[in-house]
C-alpha positions as a Markdown table, in Angstrom:
| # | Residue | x | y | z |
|---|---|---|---|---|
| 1 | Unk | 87.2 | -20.1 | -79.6 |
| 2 | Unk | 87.5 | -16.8 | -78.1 |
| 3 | Unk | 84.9 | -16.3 | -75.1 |
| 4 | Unk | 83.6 | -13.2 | -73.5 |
| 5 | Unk | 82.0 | -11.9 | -70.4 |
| 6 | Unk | 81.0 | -8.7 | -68.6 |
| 7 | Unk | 83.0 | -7.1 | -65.9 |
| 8 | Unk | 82.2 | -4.1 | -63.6 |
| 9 | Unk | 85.4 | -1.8 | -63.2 |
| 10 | Unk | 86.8 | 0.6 | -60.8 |
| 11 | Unk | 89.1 | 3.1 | -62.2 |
| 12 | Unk | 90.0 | 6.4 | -60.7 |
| 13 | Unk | 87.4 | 9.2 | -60.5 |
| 14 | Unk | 87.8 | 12.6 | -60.9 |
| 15 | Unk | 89.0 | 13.8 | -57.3 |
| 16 | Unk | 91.7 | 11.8 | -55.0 |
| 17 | Unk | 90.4 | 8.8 | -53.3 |
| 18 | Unk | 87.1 | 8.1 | -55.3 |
| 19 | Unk | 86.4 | 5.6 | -57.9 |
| 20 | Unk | 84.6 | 5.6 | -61.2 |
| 21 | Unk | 82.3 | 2.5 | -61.5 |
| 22 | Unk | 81.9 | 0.8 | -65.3 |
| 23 | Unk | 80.9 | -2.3 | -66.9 |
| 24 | Unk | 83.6 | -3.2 | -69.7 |
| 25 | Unk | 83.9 | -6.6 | -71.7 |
| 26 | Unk | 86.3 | -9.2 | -70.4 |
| 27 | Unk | 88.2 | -11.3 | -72.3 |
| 28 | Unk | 90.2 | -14.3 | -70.4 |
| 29 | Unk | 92.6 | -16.6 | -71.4 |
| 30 | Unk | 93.2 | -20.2 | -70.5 |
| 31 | Unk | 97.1 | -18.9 | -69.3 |
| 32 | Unk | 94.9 | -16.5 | -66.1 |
| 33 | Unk | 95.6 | -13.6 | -68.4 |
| 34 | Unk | 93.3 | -11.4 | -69.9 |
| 35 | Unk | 91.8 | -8.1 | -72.2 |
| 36 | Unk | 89.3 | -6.1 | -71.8 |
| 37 | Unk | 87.7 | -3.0 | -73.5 |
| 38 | Unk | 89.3 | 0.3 | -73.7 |
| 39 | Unk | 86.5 | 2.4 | -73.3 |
| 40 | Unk | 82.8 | 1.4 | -70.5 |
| 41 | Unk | 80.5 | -0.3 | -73.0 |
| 42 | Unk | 76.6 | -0.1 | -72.6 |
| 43 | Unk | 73.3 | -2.3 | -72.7 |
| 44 | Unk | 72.1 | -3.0 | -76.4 |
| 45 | Unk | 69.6 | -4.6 | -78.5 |
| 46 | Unk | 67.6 | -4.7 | -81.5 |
| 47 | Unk | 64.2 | -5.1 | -80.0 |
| 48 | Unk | 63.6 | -4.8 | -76.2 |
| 49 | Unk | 63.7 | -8.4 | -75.0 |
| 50 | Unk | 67.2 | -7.9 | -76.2 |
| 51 | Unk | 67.7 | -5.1 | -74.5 |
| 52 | Unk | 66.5 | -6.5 | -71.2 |
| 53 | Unk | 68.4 | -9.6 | -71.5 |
| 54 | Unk | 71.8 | -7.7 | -72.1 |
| 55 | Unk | 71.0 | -5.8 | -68.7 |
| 56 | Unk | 70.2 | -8.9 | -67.2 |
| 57 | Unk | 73.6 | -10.2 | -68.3 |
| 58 | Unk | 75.6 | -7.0 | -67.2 |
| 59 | Unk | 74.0 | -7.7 | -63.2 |
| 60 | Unk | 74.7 | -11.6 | -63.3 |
| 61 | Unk | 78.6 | -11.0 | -64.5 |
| 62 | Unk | 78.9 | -7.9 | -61.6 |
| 63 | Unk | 78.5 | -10.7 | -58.8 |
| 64 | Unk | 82.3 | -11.9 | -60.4 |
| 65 | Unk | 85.3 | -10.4 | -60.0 |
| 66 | Unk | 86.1 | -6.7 | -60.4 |
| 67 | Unk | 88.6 | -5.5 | -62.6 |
| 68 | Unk | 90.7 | -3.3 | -61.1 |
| 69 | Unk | 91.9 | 0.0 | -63.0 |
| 70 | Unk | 93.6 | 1.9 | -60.4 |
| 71 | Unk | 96.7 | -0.5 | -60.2 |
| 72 | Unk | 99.6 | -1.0 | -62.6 |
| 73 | Unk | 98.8 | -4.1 | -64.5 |
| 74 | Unk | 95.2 | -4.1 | -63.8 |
| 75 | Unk | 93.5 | -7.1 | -62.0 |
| 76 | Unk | 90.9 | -8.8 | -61.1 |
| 77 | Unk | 89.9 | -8.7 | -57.5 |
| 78 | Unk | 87.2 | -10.8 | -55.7 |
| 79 | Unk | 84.2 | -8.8 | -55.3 |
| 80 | Unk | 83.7 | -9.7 | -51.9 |
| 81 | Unk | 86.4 | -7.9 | -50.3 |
| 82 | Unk | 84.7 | -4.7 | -48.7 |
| 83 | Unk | 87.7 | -2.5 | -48.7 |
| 84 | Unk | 87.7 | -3.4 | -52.6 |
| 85 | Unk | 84.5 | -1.7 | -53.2 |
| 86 | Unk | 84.2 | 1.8 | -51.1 |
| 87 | Unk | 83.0 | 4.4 | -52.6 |
């Protein structure tokens, strides 16, 4: 069964040496690799508990790893590493 989870990114931003900060879906694999969505997604729900929980779901996965966008392949990194997450 295929498994899911949220995933804040950091690709590049507009100007040199800043980043642009999104929440995409994560797919791993059992092998360490992994997909993820092409384009930022956003909170959704059919009725506002729904809503509410989705956000709440978005902030519990950003305390995981951050995939990073502004290498060549892209990777997860450990979010606790401070030079990781300037700007």
């Amino acid at each position: 069964m295929s498994t899911w989870r949220y995933v804040v990114s950091r690709s590049p931003g507009e100007n040199a040496g800043e980043f642009a900060w999104e929440i995409r879906e994560l797919y791993p694999s059992d092998d360490g690799t992994f997909g993820y969505t092409a384009d930022p997604v956003s909170p959704f729900g059919e009725s506002l508990d729904e809503l509410l929980r989705d956000v709440d779901h978005m902030r519990s996965d950003a305390d995981l790893e951050i995939l990073d966008l502004t290498v060549e392949p892209p990777r997860l990194i450990p979010r606790s590493k401070p030079t990781e997450q300037s700007s």
